[in-house]
N, C-alpha and C positions, 0 to 999 in steps of 0.2 A: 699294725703299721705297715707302711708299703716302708720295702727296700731301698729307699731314694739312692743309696750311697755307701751300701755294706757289699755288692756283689762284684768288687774289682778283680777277688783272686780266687771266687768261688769256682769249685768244681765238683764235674757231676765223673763218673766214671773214669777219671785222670782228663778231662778234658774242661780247658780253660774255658769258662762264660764271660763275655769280656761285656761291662756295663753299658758301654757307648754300643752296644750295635748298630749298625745302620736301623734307619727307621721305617726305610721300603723291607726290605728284610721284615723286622716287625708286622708290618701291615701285611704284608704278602705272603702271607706263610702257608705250607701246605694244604691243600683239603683236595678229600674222594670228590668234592663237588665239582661241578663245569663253573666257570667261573659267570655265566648266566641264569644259573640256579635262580625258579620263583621263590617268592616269598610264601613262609609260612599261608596258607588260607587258615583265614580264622573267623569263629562267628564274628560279627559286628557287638562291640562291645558297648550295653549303655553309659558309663563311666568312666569312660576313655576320656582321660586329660581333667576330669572332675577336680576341681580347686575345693580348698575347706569352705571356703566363703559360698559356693554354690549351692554344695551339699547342705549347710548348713540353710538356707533360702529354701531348697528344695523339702528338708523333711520340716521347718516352719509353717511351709502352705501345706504340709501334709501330702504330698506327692512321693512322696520316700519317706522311709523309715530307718530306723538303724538295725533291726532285722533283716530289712531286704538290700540294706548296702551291705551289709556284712556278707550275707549269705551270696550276694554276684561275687566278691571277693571271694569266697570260700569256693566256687563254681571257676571262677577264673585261673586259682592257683590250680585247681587239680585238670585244668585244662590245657594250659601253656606252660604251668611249672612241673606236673607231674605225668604230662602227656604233650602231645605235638611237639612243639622246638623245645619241650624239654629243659628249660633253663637252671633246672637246680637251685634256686635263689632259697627257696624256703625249707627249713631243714625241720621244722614241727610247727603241725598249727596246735593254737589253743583247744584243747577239748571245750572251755566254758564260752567259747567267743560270743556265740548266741544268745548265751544265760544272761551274760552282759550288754549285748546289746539292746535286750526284752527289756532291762532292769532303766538302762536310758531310756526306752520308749514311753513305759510306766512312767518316771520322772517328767520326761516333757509334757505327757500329756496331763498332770498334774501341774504343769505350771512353772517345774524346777527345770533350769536350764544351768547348768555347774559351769560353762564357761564354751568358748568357739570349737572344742573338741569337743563337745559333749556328743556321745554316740559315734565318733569318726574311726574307723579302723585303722589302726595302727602295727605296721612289723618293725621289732625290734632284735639287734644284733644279738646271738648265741654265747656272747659272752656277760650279759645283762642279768643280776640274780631276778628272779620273780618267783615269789612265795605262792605258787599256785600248783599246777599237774606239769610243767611246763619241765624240763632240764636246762641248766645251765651247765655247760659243757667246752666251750671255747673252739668245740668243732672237736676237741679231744674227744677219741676213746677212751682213754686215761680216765677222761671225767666221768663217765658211762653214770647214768642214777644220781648223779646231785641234782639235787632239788633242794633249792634253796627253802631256809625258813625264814627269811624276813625280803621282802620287797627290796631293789634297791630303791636310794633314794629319790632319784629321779621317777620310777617308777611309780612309788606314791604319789607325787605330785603329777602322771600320769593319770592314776583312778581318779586320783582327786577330781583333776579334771574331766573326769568324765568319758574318757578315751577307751576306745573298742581295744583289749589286748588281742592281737589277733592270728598274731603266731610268732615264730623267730626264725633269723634268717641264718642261712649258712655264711662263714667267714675262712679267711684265711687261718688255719689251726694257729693258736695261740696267738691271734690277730698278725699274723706273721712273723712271728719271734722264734720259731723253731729252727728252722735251716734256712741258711744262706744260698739253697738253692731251689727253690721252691715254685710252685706257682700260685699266683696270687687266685681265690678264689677256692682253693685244695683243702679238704680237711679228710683226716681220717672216717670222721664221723658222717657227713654231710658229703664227700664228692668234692668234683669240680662245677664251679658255678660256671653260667657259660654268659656272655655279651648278648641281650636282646636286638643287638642294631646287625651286628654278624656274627652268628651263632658260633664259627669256628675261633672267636676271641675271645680274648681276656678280659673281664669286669673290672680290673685291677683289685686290692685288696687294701686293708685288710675287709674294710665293711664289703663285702662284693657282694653279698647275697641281697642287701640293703640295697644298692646303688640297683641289682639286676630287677629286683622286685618294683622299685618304685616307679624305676623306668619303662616297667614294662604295664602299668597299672595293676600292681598285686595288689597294691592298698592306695589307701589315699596319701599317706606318708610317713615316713621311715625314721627309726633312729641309728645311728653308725656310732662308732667310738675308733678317737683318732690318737694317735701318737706322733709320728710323722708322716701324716699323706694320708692316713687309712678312711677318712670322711673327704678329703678335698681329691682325692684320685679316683676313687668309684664313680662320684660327682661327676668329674670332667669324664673320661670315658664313657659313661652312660647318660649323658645330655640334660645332667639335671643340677640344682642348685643346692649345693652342700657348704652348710658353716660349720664350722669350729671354732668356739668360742673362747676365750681368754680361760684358761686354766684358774677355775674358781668359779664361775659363775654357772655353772652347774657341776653338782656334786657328784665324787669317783663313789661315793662306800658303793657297796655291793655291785662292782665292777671288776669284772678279773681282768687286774691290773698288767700293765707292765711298768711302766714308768712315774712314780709321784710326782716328779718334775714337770710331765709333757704330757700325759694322759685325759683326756674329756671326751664325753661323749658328746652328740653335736645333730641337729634333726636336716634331715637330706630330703629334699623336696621336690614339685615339678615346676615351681615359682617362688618368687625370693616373697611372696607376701605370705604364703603356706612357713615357709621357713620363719620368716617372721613371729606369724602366729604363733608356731608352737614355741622357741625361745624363752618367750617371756612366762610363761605358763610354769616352766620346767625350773627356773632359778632359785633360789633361797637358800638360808644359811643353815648347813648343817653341821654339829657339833662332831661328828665321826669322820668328817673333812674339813678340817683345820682353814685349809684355804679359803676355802667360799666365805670363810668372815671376812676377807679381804674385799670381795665384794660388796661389803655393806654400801650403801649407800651410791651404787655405782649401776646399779639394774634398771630396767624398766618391766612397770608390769604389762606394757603392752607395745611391742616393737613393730608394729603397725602402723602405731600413729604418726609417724612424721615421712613414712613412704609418698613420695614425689617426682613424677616426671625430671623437674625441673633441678634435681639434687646434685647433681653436677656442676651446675652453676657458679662458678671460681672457685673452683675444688684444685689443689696443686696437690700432683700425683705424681712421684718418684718412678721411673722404668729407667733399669740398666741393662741401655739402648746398645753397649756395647756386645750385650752376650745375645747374638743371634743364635737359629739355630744352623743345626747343619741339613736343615730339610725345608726349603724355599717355602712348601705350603704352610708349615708352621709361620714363619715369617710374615708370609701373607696375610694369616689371621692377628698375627699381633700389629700389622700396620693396619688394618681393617678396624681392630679396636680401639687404639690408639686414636685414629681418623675420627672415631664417633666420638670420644673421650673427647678431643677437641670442639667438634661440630655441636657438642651439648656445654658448652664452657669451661671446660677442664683446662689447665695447666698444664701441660707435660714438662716433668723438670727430668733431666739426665742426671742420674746420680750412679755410681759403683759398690755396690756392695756383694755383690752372689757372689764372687770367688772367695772372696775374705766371709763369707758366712760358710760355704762349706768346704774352708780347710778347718774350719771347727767338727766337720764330719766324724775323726777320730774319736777327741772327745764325747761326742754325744753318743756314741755305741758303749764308751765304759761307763756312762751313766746309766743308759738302759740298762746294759749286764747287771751292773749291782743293782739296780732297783727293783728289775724285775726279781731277781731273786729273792730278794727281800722283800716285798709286796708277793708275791706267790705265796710263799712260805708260811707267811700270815692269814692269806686269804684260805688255803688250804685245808692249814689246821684247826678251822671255826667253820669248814664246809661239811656237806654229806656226802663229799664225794671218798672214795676207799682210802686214794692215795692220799697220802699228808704233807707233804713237802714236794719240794722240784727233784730232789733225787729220789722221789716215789716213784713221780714222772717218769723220769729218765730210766729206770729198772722196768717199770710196766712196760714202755716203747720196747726195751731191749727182748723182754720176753715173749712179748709179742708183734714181735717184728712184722710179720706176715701180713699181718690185719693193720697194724698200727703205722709201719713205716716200707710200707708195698714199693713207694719210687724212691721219696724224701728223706733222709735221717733225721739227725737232732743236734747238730754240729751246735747250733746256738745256745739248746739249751743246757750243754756241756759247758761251753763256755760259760755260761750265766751260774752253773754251780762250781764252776773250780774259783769265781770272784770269793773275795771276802766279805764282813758287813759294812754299813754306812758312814762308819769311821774310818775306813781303810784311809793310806795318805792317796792312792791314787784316784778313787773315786772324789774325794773333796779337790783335789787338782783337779779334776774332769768337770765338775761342776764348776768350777771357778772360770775355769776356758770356756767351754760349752754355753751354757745359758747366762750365764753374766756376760761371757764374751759377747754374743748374738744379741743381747738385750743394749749394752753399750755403744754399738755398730749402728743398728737403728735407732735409736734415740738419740743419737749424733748427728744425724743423716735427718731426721723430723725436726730436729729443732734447727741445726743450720738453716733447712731449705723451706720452715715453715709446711710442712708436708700435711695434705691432712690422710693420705696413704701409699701404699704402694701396688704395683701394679705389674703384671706381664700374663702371658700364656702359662695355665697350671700345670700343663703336660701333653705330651702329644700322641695320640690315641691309639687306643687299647690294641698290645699286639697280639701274636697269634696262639691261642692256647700249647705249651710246649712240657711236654711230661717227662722228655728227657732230660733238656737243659734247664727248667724253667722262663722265668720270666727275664723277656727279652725287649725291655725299653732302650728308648732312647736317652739320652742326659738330659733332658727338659725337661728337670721337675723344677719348681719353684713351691717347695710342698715346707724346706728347712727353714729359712727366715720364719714366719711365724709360730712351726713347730719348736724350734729350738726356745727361742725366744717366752714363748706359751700365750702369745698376743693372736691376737682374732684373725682369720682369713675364709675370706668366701668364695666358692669359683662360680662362674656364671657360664650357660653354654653361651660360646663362642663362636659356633660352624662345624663345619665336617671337613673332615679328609677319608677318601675310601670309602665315604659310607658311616663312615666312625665319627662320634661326637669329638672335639676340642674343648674346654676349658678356660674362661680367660680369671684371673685371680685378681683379688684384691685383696690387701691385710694392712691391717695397722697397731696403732698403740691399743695398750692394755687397755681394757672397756670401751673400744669406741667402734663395736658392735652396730651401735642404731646408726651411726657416720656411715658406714661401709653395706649395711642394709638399703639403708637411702639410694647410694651413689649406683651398688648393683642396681636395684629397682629403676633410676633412671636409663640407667644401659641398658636391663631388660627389654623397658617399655619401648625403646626407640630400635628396638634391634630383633626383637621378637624371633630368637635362634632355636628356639624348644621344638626340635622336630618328634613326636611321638617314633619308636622302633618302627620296625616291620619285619625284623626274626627273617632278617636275611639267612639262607644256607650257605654262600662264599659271599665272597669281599666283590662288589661291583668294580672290576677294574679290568 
């Protein structure tokens, strides 16, 4: 999860991190570079901006194969992720990537076509089990050698589909649940993931290796896993289109969990049709996630089919027009969104709810505390990994400080072991404020005003890599309403500041996923904001 709203009183060597930074500050942050530094040179890439829909066109007529997309993908990472600008994003490829893409080639050319991924290469986040050569590891040392034995769930309906595994990405350690003072993108295991738009920035976290890759063409498309922000904040910082879906419609098992409440993984893309695509692919009810029954009858198998220019069209959209930011160019890009929002038949309705959603902030950190512990605990002692519980964890880190906790401690996951279990009175108090609170707010607010969502800037762009104080955003997240909540939100690029992508958000009620597909889709088509990177060296300013 990214930090939206834990880092008020953190401190790194007795020194205060104050949450609101300025946002120039942010952007502008040091580097050995001139501040007219070239770009990256890099070969000319043939699948650059590659859609699934294309790929899938192209190895039909037989002009590609899932052999030779794989293998430019396998060529590209160990050229821009593991050499030149360096981005770090990919922290192990698949040994079998190939085997599997031969075994789709065979099938097609047989006749068998398993579904729109068939053959497509896929990186998925380092916190995802996969029963194969692969570690699941969450960016921990700690986890060093687990390797999972059973697939998660998601991930079979993954092969199912036909999908290239194609490596995994580096994440924020323990999708950012360690310390409160961190950098998003850090892990012991993996490094720091670095921004493909300007190399000296932040990818945000927790998915950052996800967001760094897809944006940078490492695959054709990604999978992230979100809690608060960790799919919708990579997304905006790295100019691509990241959903997070309604908690339940696709399945946590073989997820290293933090939160049973707020946790889903979520597919992050370079167009909302790619996003699309895989969504429906990945849903279904599994019995070792209680929730996704809740889904029955609320999926589709193909969120494709009702994408439309025109999906906007008397669409009434809730922005609380009161909470500006304190940085004009944000501003600008939400009056700029807003403008097309109407010019395509939107509604803009003024409604208030973000300060009343996060002074529910408290609350929802003591629910992650107990949950994640409680979900750790579980997921640990049924893994291959050494340690067996969070105070394994927490004893590995201490002993091996050196390697394990070089900048960062583990303030959080301290706190997460001194909580008690799921019965405690104060975790049932937190969940009653928290997610009922936040559920009750918006469904107030949608039905009053006949809402069919909500809408504003997802966050304002990736600041500057920082190892001593960590991560230094600005207060412009909009990541809590549908996190707390566990209801759908998609970000769509927005524009640049600096160089640096923007985000514009949209979220709404439980399952109305294909609503908020559509509407982005409409915005995309009329706004066409998807600038591919260029592995700037400094910030153009």
């Amino acid at each position: 999860m990214h930090r939206r709203s834990f880092l008020k009183n953190s401190t790194v060597a007795g020194l205060s991190v104050a949450a609101t930074a300025s946002l120039t500050a942010c952007a502008t942050g040091s580097s050995d570079e001139s501040s007219d530094a070239k770009n990256y040179e890099a070969e000319p890439f043939a699948l650059n901006e590659i859609t699934i829909e294309v790929a899938q066109q192209q190895m039909a007529a037989g002009t590609l194969t899932a052999v030779g997309l794989t293998q430019q993908y396998i060529d590209r990472i160990a050229a821009i992720d593991k050499a030149g600008p360096m981005l770090n994003a990919v922290i192990e490829m698949n040994p079998d990537a190939i085997k599997i893409a031969e075994n789709m080639d065979a099938e097609r050319k047989a006749g068998k076509i398993r579904s729109s991924l068939h053959g497509i290469p896929v990186l998925i986040k380092d916190n995802i089990d996969t029963a194969d050569k692969m570690q699941t590891t969450a960016g921990a040392l700690a986890l060093s050698g687990n390797i999972a034995k059973k697939d998660a769930f998601i991930i079979g309906k993954l092969r199912e589909a036909g999908a290239v595994l194609l490596g995994k990405t580096n994440l924020s350690e323990w999708a950012n649940f360690r310390s409160s003072s961190s950098s998003s993108g850090w892990s012991s295991r993996g490094g720091q993931t670095k921004c493909p738009y300007v190399l000296t920035h932040n990818p945000c976290g927790s998915s950052a290796g996800t967001g760094s890759a897809v944006a940078a063409n490492l695959c054709v498309i990604g999978i992230g896993t979100e809690t608060d922000g960790s799919v919708t904040c990579p997304s905006s910082v790295n100019g691509l289109v990241g959903l997070k879906p309604t908690v339940g419609l696709w399945s946590r098992s073989g997820i290293i969990p933090i939160s049973a409440t707020q946790d889903t993984a979520g597919p992050m893309g370079r167009t909302v049709k790619d996003v699309a695509t895989m969504l429906g692919l990945l849903t279904g009810i599994d019995d070792t996630d209680p929730v996704t029954k809740e889904s029955t009858g609320k999926t589709m198998p193909d969120y494709t089919a009702g994408l439309s220019a025109g999906s906007l069209l008397g669409k009434k959209i809730g922005v609380d027009l009161k909470k500006r930011s304190a940085h004009y160019q944000i501003n600008d890009l939400l009056d700029q969104a807003l403008e097309e929002l109407k010019k395509q038949g939107a509604e803009i309705v003024d409604v208030s709810y973000v300060d009343d959603i996060n002074a529910l902030g408290d609350a929802e950190l003591i629910i992650l505390q107990y949950e994640f512990k409680n979900g750790i605990n579980k997921y640990l002692a049924n893994s291959a990994a050494t340690v067996k519980d969070l105070a394994g964890v927490i004893a590995y880190n201490k002993q091996n400080e050196k390697e394990a906790m070089p900048l960062f401690k583990q303030d959080q996951l301290e706190n997460c072991e001194a909580k008690g279990d799921l019965n405690s009175k104060g975790y049932l108090e937190a969940l009653t404020k928290g997610r009922d609170g936040s559920r009750k707010i918006l469904n107030s607010l949608m039905e009053k005003h006949k809402l069919d969502a909500f809408a504003g800037i997802t966050m304002g762009p990736g600041c500057s890599i920082d190892m001593l104080y960590g991560d230094r955003y600005s207060g412009d997240f909009l990541t809590a309403p549908a996190a707390m909540s566990g209801y759908p939100h998609i970000t769509v690029p927005a524009g640049k500041m600096f160089g640096l992508p923007v985000g514009f958000s949209l979220f709404g009620a439980a399952y109305s996923e294909a609503k908020l597909l559509n509407m982005a889709y409409a915005y995309e088509q009329a706004t066409k904001n998807r600038v591919a990177p260029s592995f700037l060296k400094s910030m153009p300013v």
